[in-house]
MARGU-48076 format. One record per residue: y, z negated, x of N, C-alpha, C, CB in turn. Coordinates in steps of 0.2 Angstrom, whole numbers, plus 5000, padded with zeros to 4 digits. Each point is the difference from the previous one (the first is absolute). Glycine has a CB too. Layout:
<rs>
YZXYZXYZXYZX;...
</rs>
This chain:
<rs>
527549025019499849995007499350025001500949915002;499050125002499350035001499649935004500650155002;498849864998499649955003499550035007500149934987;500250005019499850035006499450005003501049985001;498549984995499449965002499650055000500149904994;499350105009499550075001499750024992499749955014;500149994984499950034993500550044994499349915003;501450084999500650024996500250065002500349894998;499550145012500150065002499350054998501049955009;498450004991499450054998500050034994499449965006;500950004988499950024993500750064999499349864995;501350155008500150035001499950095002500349885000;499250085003499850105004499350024995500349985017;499249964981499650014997500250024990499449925014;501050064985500049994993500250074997500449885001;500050165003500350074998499150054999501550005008;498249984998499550034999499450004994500449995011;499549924990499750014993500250014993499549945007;501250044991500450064996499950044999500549995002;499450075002500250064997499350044998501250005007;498349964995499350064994500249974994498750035008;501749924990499849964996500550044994499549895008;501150144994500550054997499850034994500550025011;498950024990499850074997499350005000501150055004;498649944991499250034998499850035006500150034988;500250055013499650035003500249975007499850104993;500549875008500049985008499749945001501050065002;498849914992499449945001499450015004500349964990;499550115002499250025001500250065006499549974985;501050035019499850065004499849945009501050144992;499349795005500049955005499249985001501149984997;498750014995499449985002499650045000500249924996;499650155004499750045003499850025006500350014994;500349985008500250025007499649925005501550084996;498649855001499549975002499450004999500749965000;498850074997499750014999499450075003500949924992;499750115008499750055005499849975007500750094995;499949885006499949975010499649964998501149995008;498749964990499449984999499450035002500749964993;499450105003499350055000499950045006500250014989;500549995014499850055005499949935008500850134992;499549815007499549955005499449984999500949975001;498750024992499550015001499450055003500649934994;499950145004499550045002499949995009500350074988;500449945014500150025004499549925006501450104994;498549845001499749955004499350004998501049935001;498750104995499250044998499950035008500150054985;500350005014499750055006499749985005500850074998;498449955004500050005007500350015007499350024994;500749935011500450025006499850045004500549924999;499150115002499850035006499050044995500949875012;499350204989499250054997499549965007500550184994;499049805001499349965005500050075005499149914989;500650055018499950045006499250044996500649915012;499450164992499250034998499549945002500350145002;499149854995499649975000499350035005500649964988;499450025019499450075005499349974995500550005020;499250064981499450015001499349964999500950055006;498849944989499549935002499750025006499549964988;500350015016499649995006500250055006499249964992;501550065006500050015006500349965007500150094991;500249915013500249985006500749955000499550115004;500849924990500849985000500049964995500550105004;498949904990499949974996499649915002500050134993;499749905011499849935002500349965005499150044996;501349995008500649985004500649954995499950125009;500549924986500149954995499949964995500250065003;499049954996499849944996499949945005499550084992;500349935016499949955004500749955001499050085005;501649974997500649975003500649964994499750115009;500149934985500349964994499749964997500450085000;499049875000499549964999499950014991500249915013;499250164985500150014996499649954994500450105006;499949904988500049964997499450004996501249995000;498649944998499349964999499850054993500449855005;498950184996499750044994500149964994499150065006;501049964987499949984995499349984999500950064997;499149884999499349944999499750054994500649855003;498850164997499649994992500249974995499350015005;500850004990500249984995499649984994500750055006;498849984995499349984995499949925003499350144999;500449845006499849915002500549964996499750015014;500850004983500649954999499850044989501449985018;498650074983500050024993499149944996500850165005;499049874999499249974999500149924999499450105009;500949884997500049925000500449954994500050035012;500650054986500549974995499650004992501350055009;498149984991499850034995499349944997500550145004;499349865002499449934999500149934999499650075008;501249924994500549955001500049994991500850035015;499350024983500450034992499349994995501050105004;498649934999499350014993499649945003499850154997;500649805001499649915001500249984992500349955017;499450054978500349964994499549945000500550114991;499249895013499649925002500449945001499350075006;501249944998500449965004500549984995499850065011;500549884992500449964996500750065001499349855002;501250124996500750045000500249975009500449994983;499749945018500149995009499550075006500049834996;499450165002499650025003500050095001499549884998;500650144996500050074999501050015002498650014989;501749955011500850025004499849985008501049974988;498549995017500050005004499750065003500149894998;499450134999499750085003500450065001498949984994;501650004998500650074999500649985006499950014984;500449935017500450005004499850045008500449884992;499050085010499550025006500250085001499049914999;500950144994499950065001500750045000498749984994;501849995009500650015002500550064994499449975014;500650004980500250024993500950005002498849944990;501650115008500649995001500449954995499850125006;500849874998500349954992500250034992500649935010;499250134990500250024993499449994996500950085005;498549945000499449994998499849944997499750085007;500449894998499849924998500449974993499849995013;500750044986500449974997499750024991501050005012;498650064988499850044994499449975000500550125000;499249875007499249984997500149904999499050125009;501549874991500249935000499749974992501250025009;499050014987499649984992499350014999501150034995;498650015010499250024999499649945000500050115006;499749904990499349954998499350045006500349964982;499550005020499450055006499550014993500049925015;499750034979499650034996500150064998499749914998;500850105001500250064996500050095003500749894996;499250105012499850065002499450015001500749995004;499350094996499350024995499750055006500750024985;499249935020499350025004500049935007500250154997;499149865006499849945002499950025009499449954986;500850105015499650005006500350115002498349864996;501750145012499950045000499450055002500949964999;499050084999499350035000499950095005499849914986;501050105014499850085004500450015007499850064987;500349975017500450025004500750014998499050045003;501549955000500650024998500250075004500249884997;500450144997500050075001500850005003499150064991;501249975014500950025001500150074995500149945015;500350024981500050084994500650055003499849924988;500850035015500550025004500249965005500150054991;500449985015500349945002500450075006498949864998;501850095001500450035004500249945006500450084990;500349925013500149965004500049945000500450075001;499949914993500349944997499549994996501350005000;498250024996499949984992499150024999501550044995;498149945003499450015001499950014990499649925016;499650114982499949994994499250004999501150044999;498749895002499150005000499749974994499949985013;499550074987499550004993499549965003500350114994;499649835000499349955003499850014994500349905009;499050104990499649984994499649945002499850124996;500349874998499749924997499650004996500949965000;498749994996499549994995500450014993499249915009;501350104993500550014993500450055001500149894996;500450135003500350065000500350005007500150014988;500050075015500250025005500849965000499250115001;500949865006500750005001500550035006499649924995;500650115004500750035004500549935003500150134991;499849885015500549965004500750035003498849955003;501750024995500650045004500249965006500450064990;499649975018500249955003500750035004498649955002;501750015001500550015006500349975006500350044991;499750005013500049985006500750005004498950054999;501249885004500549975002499749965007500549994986;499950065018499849955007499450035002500549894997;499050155002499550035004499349964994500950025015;499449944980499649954996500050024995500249915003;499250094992500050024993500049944994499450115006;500949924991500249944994499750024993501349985006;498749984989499350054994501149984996497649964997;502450115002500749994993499750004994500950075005;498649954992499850004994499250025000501250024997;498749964997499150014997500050044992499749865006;499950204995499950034995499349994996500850065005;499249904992499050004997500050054995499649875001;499850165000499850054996500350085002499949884991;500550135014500250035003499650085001500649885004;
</rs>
């Protein structure tokens, strides 16, 4: 006697199916291919942009500044040296106790990966005291900045990233 419960009529309709790749090698591996492709071809197809960006008018022309006004365009990107500089002066303190030299570091808005690498540093153990030159933007795109500070010890490379219109220090290169 057959069983009338919804689970006794679904395994019914469902069971022949999952059976039958299960018959024959190749009709496994032609199963799991075949998943495998749709897979591939949903992600691609959810990569894709929806819509080619409109042309971009003109700097300064009429229509350019009509759109920049009516769409309230978005806040300039900050400098990125002030926070590189600060995060570096904050760093070449081996004066400071371990509290006091992680209060300057915290202040200079270190991201949590950073923090988490300079978390074992001894402050005596960094091998400059002060910074002494201009800082340089070696690079910088949208998101990601890359500034050179010299120090009384060796140059450092700052890697920052920008989150929210804010710049964050991801890492420190001394001697860079």
């Amino acid at each position: 006697m057959r069983s009338t419960t919804t689970r006794g009529v679904l395994w019914e309709v469902i069971a022949p199916v999952l059976r039958w790749p299960m018959r024959s090698p190749f009709r496994f591996f032609s199963v799991v291919v075949g998943i495998v492709f749709v897979i591939w071809l949903i992600a691609q197809w959810s990569d894709a942009p929806d819509a080619e960006p409109a042309a971009q008018p003109e700097r300064g022309s009429a229509s350019a500044q009509q759109s920049a006004s009516a769409s309230g365009s978005p806040a300039p990107v900050p400098d990125p040296t002030p926070l590189a500089v600060k995060f570096v002066a904050a760093w070449a303190r081996p004066d400071l106790t371990t509290d006091e030299w992680w209060a300057g570091i915290n202040a200079a808005r270190p991201d949590e990966s950073l923090a988490q690498a300079l978390g074992t540093t001894d402050p005596a153990t960094v091998p400059a005291t002060k910074v002494v030159g201009a800082a340089k933007v070696l690079e910088q795109t949208d998101g990601e900045a890359r500034v050179e500070v010299t120090t009384d010890g060796p140059k450092v490379i700052v890697y920052l990233t920008l989150v929210d219109n804010v710049w964050y220090v991801a890492n420190i290169l001394p001697g860079g």
